[in-house]
C-alpha positions as CSV (number, residue, x, y, z in Angstrom):
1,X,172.5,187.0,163.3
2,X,174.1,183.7,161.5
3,X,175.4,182.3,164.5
4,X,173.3,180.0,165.8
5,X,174.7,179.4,169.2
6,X,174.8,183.5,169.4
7,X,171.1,183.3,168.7
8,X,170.1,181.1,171.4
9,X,171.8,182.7,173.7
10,X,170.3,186.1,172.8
11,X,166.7,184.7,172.6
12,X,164.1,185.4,175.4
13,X,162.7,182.9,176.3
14,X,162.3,181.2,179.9
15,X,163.3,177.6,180.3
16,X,160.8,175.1,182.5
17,X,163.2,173.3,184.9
18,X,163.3,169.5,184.4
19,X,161.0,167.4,186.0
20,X,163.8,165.9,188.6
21,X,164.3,169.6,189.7
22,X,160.8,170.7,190.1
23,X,158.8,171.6,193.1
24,X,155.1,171.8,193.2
25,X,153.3,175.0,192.6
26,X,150.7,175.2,195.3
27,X,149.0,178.5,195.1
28,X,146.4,177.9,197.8
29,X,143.5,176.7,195.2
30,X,141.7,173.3,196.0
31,X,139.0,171.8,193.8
32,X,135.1,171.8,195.2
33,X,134.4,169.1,197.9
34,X,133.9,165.9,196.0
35,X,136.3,165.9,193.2
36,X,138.3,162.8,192.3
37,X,141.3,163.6,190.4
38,X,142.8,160.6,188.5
39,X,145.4,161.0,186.5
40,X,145.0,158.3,183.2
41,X,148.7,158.9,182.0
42,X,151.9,159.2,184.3
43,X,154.9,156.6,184.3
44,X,157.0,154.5,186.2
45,X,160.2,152.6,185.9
46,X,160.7,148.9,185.9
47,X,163.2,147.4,188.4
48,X,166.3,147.3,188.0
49,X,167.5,144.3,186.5
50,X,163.8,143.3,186.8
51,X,164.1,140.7,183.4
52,X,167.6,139.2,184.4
53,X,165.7,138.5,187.8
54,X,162.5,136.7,186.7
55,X,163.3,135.2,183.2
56,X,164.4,131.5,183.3
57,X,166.0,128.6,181.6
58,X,167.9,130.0,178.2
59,X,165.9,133.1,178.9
60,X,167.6,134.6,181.5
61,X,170.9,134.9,179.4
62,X,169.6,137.0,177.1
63,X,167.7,138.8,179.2
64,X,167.1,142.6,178.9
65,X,169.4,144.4,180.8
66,X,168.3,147.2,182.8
67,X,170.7,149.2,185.5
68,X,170.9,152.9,186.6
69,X,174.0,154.2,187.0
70,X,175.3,156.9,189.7
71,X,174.1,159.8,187.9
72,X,170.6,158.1,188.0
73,X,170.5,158.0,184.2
74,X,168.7,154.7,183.3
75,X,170.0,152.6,180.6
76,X,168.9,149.6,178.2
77,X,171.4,146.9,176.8
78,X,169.2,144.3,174.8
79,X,171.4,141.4,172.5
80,X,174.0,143.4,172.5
81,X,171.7,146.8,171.7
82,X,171.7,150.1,173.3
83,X,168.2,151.1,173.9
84,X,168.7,153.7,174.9
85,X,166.9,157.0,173.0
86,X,169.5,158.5,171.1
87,X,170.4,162.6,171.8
88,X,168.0,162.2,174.9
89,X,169.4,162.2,178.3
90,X,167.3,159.8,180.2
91,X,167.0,161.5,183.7
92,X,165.3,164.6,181.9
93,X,162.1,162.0,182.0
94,X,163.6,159.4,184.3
95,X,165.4,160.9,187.0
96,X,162.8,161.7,189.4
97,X,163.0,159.3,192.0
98,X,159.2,158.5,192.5
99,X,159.9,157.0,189.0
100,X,161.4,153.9,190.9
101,X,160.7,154.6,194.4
102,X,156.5,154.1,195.4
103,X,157.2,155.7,198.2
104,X,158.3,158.9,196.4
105,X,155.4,158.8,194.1
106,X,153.1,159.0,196.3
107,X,154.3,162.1,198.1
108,X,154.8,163.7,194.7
109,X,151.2,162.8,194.1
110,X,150.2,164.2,197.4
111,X,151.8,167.2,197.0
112,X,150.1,167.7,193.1
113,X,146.8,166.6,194.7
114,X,146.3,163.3,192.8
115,X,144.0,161.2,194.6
116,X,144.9,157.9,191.4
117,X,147.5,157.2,189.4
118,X,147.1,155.2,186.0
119,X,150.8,154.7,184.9
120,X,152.8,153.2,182.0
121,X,156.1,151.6,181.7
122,X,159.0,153.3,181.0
123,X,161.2,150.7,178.8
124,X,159.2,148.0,178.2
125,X,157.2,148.4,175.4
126,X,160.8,149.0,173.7
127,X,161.0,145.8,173.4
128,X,158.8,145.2,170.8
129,X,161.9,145.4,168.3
130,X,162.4,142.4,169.3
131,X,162.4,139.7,166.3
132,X,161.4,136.8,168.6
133,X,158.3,137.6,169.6
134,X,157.8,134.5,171.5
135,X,160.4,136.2,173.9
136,X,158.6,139.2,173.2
137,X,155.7,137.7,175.2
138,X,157.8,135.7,178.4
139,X,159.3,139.5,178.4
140,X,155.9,141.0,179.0
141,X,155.1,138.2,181.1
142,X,157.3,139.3,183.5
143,X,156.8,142.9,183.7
144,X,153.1,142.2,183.6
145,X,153.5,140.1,187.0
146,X,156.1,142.5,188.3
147,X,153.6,145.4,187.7
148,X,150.5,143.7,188.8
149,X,152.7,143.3,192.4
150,X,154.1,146.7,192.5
151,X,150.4,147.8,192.3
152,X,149.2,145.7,195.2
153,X,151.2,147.3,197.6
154,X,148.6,150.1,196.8
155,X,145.6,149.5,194.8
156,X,144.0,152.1,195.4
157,X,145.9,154.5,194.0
158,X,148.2,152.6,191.6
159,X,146.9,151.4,188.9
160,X,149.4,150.0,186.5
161,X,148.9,149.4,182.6
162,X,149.7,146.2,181.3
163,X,151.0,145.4,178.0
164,X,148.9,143.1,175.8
165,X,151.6,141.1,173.7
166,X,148.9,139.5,171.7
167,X,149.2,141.7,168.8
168,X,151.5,139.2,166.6
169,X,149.5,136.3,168.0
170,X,145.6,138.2,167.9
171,X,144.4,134.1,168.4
172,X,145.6,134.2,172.1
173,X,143.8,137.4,173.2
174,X,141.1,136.0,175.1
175,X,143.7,133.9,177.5
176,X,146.4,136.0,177.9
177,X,143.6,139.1,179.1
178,X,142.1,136.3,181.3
179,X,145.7,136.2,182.8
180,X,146.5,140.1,183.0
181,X,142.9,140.0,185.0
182,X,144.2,137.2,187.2
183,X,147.0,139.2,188.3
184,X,145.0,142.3,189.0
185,X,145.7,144.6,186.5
186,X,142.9,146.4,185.7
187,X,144.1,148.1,182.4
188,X,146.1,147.0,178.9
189,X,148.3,149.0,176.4
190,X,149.2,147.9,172.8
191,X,151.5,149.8,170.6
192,X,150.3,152.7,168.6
193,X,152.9,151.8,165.6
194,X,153.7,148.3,165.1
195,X,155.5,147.6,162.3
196,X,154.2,145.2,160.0
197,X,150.8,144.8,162.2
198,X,147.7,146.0,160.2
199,X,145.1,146.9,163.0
200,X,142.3,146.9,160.2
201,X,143.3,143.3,158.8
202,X,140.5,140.3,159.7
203,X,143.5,138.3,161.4
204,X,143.1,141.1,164.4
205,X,139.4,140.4,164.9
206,X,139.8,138.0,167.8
207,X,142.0,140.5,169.7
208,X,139.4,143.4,169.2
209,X,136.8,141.1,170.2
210,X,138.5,139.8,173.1
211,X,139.0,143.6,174.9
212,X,135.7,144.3,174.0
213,X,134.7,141.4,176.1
214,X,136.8,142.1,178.6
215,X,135.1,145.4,179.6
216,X,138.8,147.0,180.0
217,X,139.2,149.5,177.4
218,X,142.5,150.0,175.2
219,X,145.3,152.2,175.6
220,X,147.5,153.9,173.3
221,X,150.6,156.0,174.2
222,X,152.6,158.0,172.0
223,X,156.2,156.7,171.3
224,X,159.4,158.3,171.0
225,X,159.9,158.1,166.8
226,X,162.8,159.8,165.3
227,X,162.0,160.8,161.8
228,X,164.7,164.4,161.7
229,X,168.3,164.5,162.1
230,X,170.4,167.7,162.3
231,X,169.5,171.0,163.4
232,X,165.9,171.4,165.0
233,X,165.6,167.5,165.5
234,X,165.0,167.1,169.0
235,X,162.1,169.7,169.1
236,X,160.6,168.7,165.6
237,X,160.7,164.7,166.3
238,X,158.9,165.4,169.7
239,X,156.0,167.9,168.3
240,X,155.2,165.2,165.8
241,X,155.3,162.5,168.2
242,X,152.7,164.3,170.5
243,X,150.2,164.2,167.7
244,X,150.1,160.7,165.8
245,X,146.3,159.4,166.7
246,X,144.6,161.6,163.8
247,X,145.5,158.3,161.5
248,X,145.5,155.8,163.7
249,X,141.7,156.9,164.9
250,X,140.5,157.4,161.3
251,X,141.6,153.5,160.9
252,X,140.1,152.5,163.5
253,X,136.7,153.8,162.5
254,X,136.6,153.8,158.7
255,X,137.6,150.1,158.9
256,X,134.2,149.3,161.1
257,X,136.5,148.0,163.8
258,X,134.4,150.3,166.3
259,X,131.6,149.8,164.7
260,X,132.0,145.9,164.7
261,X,132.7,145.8,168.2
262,X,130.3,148.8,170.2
263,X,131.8,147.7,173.6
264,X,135.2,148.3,172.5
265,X,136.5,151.7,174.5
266,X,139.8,153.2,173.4
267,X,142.0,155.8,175.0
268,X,144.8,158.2,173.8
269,X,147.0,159.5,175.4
270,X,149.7,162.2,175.8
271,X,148.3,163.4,172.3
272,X,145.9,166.2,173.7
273,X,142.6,167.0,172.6
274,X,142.6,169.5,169.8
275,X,143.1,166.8,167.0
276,X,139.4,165.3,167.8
277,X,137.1,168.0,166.3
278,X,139.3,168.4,163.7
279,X,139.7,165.4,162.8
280,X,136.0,164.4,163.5
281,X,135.0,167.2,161.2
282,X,137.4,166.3,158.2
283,X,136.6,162.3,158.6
284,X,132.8,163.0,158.5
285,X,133.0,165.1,155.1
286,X,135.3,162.4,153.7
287,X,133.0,159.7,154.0
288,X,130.3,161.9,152.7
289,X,132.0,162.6,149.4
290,X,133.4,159.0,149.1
291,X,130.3,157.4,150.2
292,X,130.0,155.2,147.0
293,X,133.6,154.2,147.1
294,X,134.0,153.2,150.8
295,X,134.6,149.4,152.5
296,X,132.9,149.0,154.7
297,X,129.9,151.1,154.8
298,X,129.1,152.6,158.0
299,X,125.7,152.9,159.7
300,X,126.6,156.1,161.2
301,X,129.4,158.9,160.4
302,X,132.9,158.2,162.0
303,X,132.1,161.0,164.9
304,X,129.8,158.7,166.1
305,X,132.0,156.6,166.5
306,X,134.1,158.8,168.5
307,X,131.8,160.0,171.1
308,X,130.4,156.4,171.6
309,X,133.8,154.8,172.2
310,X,137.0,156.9,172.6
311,X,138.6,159.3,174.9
312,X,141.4,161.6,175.0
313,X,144.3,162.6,177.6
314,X,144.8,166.3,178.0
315,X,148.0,167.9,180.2
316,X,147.9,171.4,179.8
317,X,145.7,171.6,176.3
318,X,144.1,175.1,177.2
319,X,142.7,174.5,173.2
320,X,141.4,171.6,173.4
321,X,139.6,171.4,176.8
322,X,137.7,174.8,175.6
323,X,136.8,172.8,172.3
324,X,136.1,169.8,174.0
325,X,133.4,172.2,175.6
326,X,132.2,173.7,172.6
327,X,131.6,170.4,170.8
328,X,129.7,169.0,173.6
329,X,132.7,166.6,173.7
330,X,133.9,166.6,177.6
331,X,132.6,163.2,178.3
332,X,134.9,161.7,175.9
333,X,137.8,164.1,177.6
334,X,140.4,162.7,180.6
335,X,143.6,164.1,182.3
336,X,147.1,163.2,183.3
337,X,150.1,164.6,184.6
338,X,152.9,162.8,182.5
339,X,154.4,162.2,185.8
340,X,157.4,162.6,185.6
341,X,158.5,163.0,182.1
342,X,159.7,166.7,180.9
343,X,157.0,167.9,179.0
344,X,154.5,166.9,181.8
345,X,152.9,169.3,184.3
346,X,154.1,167.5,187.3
347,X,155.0,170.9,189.7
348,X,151.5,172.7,187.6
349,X,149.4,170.2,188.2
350,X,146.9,172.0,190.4
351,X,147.3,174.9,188.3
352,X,146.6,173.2,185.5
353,X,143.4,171.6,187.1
354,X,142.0,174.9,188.5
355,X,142.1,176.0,184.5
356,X,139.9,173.1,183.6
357,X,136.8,174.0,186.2
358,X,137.3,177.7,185.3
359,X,137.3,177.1,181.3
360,X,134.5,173.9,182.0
361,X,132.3,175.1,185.1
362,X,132.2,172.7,187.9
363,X,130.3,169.7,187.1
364,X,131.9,169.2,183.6
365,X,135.4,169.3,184.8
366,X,134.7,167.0,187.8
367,X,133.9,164.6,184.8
368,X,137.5,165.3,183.3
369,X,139.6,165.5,185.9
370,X,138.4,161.9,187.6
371,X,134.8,160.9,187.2
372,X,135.1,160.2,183.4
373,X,138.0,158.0,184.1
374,X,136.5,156.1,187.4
375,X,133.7,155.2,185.2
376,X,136.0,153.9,182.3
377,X,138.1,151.8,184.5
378,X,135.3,151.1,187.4
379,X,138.2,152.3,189.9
């Protein structure tokens, strides 16, 4: 048929309800006595009004503006900006109320069997539009301190992500970690993206050094890009989105940045797992048949690099957790819920679990599902 709204009607396929409308899936399965499960990847939303609260002096009126309206739709006003994503409604990813309310969390995280909860903001990083990146910073000082408090209330099991704002001043690294760590937060996110900020250029070098020394390792999250317009947008701008670390890795480690810094540890997440052997396959032969032409040289092939210092978040990756096995690669593997965006397995997480151990055998999948990630952030 031509119609296009005829053929969606017509097609078969079943729909997954949205996050704020899901109820767990418990099908009677538990994992074997002694397994942690830590999710490295779920979200939660700031306060409302959190910067118009905290920032001061000239700050605070222009301030970003944060509310949520009856509907419980979230929304973003920043000088006079909508920040909101456009042809996204928000409560599809934000309209679970354990994304505000702690309280609510932790009874969806009961009921998914999540024991720890690593979780990133929900608007912040947005704000790394912003042209004045001084305010860029006092912005992240605030959510840093409101997150570090939010966690407090229960350490145990909330662990937020803090966002390391040093990336336009690398020179200030050292302190402003020094700081995160005096609030209590026990792991950092920078932007997988920036514009205009080359991760592989020598003016970065204090900020890579300054994780490494910290002994927290480095997050990065996907980000909501939107490349396609028209027909097919929506679907096409999130696949891609869920799959941007194969370049950003191969920078990492063809630039010696890993190798330069061994104690440097580096997470991705919400990209899955079947872009690593790939990727470590093609990057390998590259530097083989380019050997006389590459800066710098390497000691070692960039898998090395991989399986010494990185790790990778899988939701429901059936793919990549049986490659993961087959490469001998399930130390470097982690898991999350996505809680509670719409394409995570909050409602499947057991489910979702109970595939890793039966694909993984026991001990392996222990390591995924918690024990890689306890050792990572010594929770």
């Amino acid at each position: 048929m031509d119609d296009v709204g005829t053929i969606a009607r017509d097609a078969n396929v079943e729909g997954i309800a949205w996050p704020m409308h899901r109820e767990s899936r418990d099908s009677g399965w538990r994992p074997p006595a002694g397994t942690r499960i830590i999710s490295v990847d779920d979200h939660g939303m700031e306060e409302e009004g959190l910067w118009e609260k905290r920032l001061t002096g000239d700050d605070k009126e222009r301030a970003p503006k944060l509310w949520k309206d009856d509907e419980n739709r979230w929304h973003m006003v920043v000088d006079g900006q909508n920040y909101d994503v456009p042809g996204l409604e928000s409560h599809i990813g934000e309209g679970r109320p354990g994304m505000w309310d702690a309280k609510e969390r932790l009874l969806d995280m009961d009921a998914e069997g999540i024991d720890t909860s690593l979780f990133f903001h929900s608007r912040a990083m947005s704000l790394v539009r912003l042209q004045d990146k001084a305010f860029f910073t006092r912005c992240m000082d605030v959510y840093n301190e409101w997150l570090a408090e939010y966690c407090a209330t229960n350490p145990e099991r909330l662990v937020g992500v803090g966002i390391l704002p040093t990336i336009y001043d690398p020179q200030e690294s050292s302190a402003y970690i020094a700081k995160m760590k005096g609030w209590g937060l026990k792991a950092l996110e920078i932007p997988s993206a920036p514009k205009n900020v080359p991760y592989n250029s020598s003016a970065m070098e204090p900020m890579w050094e300054a994780i490494a020394d910290s002994g927290i390792p480095v997050m990065f999250h996907v980000g909501a890009y939107l490349e396609f317009r028209g027909q097919g947008a929506l679907g096409a701008n999130l696949t891609k989105n869920l799959g941007p670390y194969r370049p950003l890795w191969s920078l990492l480690a063809f630039s010696g940045i890993l190798e330069r810094h061994p104690n440097l540890k580096i997470v991705f997440c919400e990209g899955g797992f079947g872009w690593v052997p790939w990727t470590l396959q093609d990057a390998d032969r590259i530097y083989q048949v380019y050997e006389t032409e590459m800066r710098p040289k390497l000691k070692e092939l960039p898998s090395f690099y991989f399986k010494r210092q990185c790790y990778a978040a899988v939701m429901s990756d059936d793919v990549g957790v049986k490659l993961a096995g087959d490469y001998d690669l399930t130390d470097n593997l982690l898991w999350s819920c996505d809680y509670p965006h719409g394409e995570s397995v909050f409602g499947e997480s057991r489910n979702e679990i109970r595939k890793i151990f039966d694909i993984l055998g026991e001990e392996r999948a222990k390591d995924v599902v918690g024990r890689n990630a306890a050792k990572l952030w010594n929770l």
